[in-house]
C-alpha positions as a Markdown table, in Angstrom:
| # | Residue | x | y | z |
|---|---|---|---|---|
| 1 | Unk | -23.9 | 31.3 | 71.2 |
| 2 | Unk | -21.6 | 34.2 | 72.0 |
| 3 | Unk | -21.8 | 36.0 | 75.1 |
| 4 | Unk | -21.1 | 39.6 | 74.6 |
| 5 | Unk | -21.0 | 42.0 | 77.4 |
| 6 | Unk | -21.4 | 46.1 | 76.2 |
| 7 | Unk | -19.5 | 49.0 | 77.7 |
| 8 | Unk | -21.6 | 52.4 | 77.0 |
| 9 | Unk | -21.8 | 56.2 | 78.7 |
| 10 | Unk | -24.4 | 57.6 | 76.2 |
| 11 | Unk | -27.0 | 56.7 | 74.0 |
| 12 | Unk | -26.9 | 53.3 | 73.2 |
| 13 | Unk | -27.1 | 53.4 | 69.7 |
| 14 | Unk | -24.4 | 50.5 | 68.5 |
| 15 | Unk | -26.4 | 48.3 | 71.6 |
| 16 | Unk | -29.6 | 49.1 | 70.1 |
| 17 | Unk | -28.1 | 47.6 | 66.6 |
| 18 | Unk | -26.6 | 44.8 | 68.3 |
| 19 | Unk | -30.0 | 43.7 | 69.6 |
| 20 | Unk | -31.8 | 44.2 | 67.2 |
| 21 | Unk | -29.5 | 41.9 | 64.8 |
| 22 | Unk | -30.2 | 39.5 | 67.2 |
| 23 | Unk | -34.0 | 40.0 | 67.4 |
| 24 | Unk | -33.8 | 39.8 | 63.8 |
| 25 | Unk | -31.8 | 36.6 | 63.9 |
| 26 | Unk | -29.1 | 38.1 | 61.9 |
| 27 | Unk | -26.3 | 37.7 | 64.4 |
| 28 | Unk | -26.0 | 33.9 | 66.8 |
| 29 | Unk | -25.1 | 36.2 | 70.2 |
| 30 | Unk | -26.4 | 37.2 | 73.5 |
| 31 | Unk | -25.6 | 40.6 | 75.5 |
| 32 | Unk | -25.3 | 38.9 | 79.2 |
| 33 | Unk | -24.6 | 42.5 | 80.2 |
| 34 | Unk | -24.4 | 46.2 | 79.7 |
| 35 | Unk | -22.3 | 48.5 | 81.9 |
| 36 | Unk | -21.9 | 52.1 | 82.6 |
| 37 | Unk | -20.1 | 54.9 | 83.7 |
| 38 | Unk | -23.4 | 57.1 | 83.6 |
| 39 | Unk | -26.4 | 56.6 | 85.2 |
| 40 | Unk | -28.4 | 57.9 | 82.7 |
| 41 | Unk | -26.7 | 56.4 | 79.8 |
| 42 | Unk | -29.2 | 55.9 | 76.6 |
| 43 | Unk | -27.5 | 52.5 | 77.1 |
| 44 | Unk | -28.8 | 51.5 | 80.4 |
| 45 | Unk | -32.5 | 52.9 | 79.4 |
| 46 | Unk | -32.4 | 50.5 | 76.4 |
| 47 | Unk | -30.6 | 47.7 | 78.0 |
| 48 | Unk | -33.7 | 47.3 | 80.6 |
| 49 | Unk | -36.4 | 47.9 | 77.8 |
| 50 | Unk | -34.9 | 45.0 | 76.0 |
| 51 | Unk | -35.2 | 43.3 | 79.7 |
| 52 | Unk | -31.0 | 42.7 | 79.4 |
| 53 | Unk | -28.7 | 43.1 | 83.0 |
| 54 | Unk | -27.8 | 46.6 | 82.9 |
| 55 | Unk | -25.4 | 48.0 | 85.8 |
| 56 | Unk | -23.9 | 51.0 | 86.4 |
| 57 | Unk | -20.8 | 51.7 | 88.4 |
| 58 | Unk | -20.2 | 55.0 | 89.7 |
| 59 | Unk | -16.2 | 56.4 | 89.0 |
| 60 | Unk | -16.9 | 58.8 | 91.9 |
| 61 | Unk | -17.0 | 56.4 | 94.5 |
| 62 | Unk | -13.6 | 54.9 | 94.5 |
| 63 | Unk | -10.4 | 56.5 | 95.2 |
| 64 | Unk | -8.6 | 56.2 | 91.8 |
| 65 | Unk | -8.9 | 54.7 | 88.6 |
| 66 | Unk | -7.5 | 52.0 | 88.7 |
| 67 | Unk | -9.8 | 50.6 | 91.6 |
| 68 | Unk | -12.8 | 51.9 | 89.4 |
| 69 | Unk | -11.3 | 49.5 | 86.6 |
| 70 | Unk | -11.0 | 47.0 | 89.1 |
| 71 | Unk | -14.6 | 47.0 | 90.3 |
| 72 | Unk | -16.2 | 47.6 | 86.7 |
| 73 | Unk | -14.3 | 44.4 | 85.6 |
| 74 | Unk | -15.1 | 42.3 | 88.2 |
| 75 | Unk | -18.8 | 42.8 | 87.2 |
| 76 | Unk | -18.2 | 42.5 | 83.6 |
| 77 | Unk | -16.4 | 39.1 | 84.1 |
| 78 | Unk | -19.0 | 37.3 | 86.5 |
| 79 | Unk | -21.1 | 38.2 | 83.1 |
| 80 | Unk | -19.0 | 35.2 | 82.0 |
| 81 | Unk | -18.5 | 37.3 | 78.7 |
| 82 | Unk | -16.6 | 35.5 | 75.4 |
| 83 | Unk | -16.6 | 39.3 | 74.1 |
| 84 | Unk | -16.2 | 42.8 | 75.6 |
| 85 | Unk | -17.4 | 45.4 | 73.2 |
| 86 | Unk | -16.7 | 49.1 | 74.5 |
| 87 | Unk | -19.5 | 50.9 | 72.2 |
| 88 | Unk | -18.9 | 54.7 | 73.2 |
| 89 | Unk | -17.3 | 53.7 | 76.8 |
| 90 | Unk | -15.5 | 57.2 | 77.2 |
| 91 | Unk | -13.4 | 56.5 | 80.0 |
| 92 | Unk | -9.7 | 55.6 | 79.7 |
| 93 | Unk | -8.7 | 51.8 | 81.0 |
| 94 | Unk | -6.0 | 51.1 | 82.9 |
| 95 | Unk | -3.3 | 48.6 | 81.5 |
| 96 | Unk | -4.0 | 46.4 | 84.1 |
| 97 | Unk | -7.9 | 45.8 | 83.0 |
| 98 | Unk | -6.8 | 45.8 | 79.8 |
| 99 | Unk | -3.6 | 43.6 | 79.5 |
| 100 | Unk | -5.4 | 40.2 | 80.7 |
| 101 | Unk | -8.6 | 40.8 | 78.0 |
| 102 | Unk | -7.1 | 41.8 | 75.0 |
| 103 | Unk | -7.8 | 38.5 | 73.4 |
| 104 | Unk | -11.4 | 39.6 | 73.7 |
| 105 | Unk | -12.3 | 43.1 | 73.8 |
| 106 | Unk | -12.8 | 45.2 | 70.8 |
| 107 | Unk | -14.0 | 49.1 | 70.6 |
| 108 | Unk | -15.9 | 51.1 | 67.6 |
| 109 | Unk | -14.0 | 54.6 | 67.2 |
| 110 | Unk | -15.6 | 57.0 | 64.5 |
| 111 | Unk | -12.5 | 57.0 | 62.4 |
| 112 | Unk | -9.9 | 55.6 | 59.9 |
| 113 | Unk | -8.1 | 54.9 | 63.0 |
| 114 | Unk | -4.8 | 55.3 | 62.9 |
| 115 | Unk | -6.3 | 58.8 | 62.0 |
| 116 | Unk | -7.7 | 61.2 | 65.0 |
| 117 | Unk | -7.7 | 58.5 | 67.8 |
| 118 | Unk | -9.7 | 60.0 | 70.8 |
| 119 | Unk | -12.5 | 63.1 | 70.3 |
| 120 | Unk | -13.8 | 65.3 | 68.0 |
| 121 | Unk | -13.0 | 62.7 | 65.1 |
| 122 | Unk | -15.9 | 64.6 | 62.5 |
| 123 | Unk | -14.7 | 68.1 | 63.2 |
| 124 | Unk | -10.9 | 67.0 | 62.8 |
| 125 | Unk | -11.6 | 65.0 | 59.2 |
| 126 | Unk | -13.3 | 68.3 | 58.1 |
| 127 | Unk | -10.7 | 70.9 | 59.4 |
| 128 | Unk | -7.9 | 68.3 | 58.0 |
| 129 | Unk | -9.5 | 68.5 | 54.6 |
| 130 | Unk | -10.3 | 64.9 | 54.0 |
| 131 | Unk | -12.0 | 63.7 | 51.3 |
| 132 | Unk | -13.0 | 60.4 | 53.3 |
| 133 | Unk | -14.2 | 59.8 | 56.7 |
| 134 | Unk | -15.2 | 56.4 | 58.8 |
| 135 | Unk | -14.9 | 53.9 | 61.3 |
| 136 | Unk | -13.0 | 51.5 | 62.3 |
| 137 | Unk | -12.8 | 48.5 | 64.6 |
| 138 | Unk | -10.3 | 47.5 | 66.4 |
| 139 | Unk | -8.6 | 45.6 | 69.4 |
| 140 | Unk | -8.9 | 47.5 | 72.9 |
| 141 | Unk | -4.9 | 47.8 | 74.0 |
| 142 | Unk | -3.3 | 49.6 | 77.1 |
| 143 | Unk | -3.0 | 52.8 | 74.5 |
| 144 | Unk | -5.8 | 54.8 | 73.5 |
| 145 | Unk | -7.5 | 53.9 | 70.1 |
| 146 | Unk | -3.9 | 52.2 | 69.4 |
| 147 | Unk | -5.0 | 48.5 | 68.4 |
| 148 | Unk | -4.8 | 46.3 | 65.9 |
| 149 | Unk | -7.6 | 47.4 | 63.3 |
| 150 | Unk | -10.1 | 44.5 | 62.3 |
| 151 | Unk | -12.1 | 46.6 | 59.7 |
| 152 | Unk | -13.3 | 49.8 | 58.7 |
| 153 | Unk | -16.6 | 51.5 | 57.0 |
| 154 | Unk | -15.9 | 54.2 | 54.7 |
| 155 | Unk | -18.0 | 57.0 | 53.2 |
| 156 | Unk | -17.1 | 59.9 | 50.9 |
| 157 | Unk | -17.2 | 63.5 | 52.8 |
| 158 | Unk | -19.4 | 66.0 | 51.1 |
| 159 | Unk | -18.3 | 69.5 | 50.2 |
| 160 | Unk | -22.1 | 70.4 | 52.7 |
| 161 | Unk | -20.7 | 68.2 | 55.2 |
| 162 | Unk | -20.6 | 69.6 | 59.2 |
| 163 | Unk | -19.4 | 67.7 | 61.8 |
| 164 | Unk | -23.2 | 66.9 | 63.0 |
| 165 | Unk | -24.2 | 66.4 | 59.2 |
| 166 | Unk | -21.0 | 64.0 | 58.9 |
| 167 | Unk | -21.4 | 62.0 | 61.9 |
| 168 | Unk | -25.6 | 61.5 | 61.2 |
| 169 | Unk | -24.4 | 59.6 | 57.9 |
| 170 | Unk | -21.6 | 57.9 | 59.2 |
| 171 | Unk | -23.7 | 56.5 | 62.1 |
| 172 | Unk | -25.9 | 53.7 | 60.2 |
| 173 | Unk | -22.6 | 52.1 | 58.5 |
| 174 | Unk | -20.8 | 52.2 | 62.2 |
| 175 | Unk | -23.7 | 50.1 | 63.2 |
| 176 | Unk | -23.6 | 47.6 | 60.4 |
| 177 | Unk | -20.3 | 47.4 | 60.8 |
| 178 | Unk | -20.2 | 47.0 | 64.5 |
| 179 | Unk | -22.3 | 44.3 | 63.5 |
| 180 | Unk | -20.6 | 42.2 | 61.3 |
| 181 | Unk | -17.7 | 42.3 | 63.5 |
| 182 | Unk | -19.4 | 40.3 | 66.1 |
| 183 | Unk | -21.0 | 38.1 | 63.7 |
| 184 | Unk | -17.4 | 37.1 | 62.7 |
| 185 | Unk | -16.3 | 36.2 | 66.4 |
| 186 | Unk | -19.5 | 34.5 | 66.4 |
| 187 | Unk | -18.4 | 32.3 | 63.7 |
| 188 | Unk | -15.3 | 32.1 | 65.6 |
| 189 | Unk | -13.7 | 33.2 | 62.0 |
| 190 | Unk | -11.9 | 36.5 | 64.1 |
| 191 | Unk | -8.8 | 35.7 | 66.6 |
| 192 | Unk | -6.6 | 38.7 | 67.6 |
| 193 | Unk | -4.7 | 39.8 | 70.4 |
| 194 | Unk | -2.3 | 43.0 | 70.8 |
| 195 | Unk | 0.0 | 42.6 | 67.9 |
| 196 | Unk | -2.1 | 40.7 | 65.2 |
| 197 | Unk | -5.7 | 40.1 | 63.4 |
| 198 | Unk | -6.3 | 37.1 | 61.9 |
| 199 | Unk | -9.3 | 36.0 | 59.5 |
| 200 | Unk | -10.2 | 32.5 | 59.0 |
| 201 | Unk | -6.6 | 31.9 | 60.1 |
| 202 | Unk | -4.5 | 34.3 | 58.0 |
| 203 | Unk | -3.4 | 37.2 | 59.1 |
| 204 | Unk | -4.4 | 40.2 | 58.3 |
| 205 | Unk | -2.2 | 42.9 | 56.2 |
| 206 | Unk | -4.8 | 45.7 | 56.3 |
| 207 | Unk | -8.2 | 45.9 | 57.9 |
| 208 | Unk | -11.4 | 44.2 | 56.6 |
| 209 | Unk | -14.0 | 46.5 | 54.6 |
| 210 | Unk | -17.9 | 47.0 | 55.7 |
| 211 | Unk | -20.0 | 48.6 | 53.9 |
């Protein structure tokens, strides 16, 4: 079974999907932990409903990032993870958490990364004029949103579209695509580090497509 630890700061939505794949039987995993920036985090409220090892670590308590980093990693790797998933984790890792997991830590982003890495990704597909929005994941590097891209959702963008409107549709196909991901590493069908994706041992020459 694949032991998958879950980085969050709000509402928990892609944990919630991951857990309840499981519940269903639809994905061989197990989240051995769920960690937080927030203490409030949707993510921590559902992680102990589902009766799962939620902690939280408080930035403001240490004197820099990087020792933050240091201590939120230390916690996440006595979780004995196989897989880190940052699933809307909105804090900035330093290269030196980073560097050592890259073999195993993928983040969901809610777009065609490499389009509009960081916030705002709905507004900025509108205002760009896109015809298509979605979401990607890929492999967590010391550079934001800058991995290699495993796969992507895609959905048309409606002339009625808001940001609010765009990101409600988009967020069911982020889950199953979230996922699927994970199922893959659970078949141990994924490997990846910082330059390179490769499925069922090929490598991959554009990302894979959920729908």
């Amino acid at each position: 079974m694949l032991r998958v630890a879950v980085l969050a700061s709000g509402r928990g939505s892609n944990l919630h999907a991951l857990v309840d794949a499981i519940g269903r039987g639809e994905l061989d995993a197990g989240i051995v932990g769920v960690f937080s920036d927030k203490a409030g985090a949707g993510a921590l409220v559902h992680a102990r409903e589902a009766g799962l090892a939620a902690t939280h670590v408080d930035p403001k308590t240490f004197a820099s990032r990087a020792d933050f980093d240091r201590a939120l990693f230390e916690r996440v790797d006595a979780s004995e993870a196989d897989l880190i998933v940052c699933a809307g984790f909105m804090r900035i890792l330093s290269p030196e958490v980073v560097a050592p997991r890259v073999a195993r830590m993928i983040n969901i982003h809610p777009s065609l990364l490499p389009k509009y890495p960081g916030l705002h990704t709905h507004q900025r597909a509108l205002d760009a004029g896109d015809h298509e929005h979605g979401a990607s994941v890929h492999v967590v590097i010391p550079a934001l949103d800058a991995g290699p891209v495993i796969a992507q959702t895609r959905l048309a963008i409606a002339p009625e579209d808001t940001a609010e409107s765009l990101a409600a549709r988009l967020l069911p196909q982020e889950h199953r695509l979230l996922v699927q991901v994970v199922r893959w590493c659970s078949a141990r069908r994924l490997r990846f580090d910082a330059e390179q994706v490769r499925f069922d041992e090929q490598p991959l020459t554009e990302p894979l497509r959920v729908d």
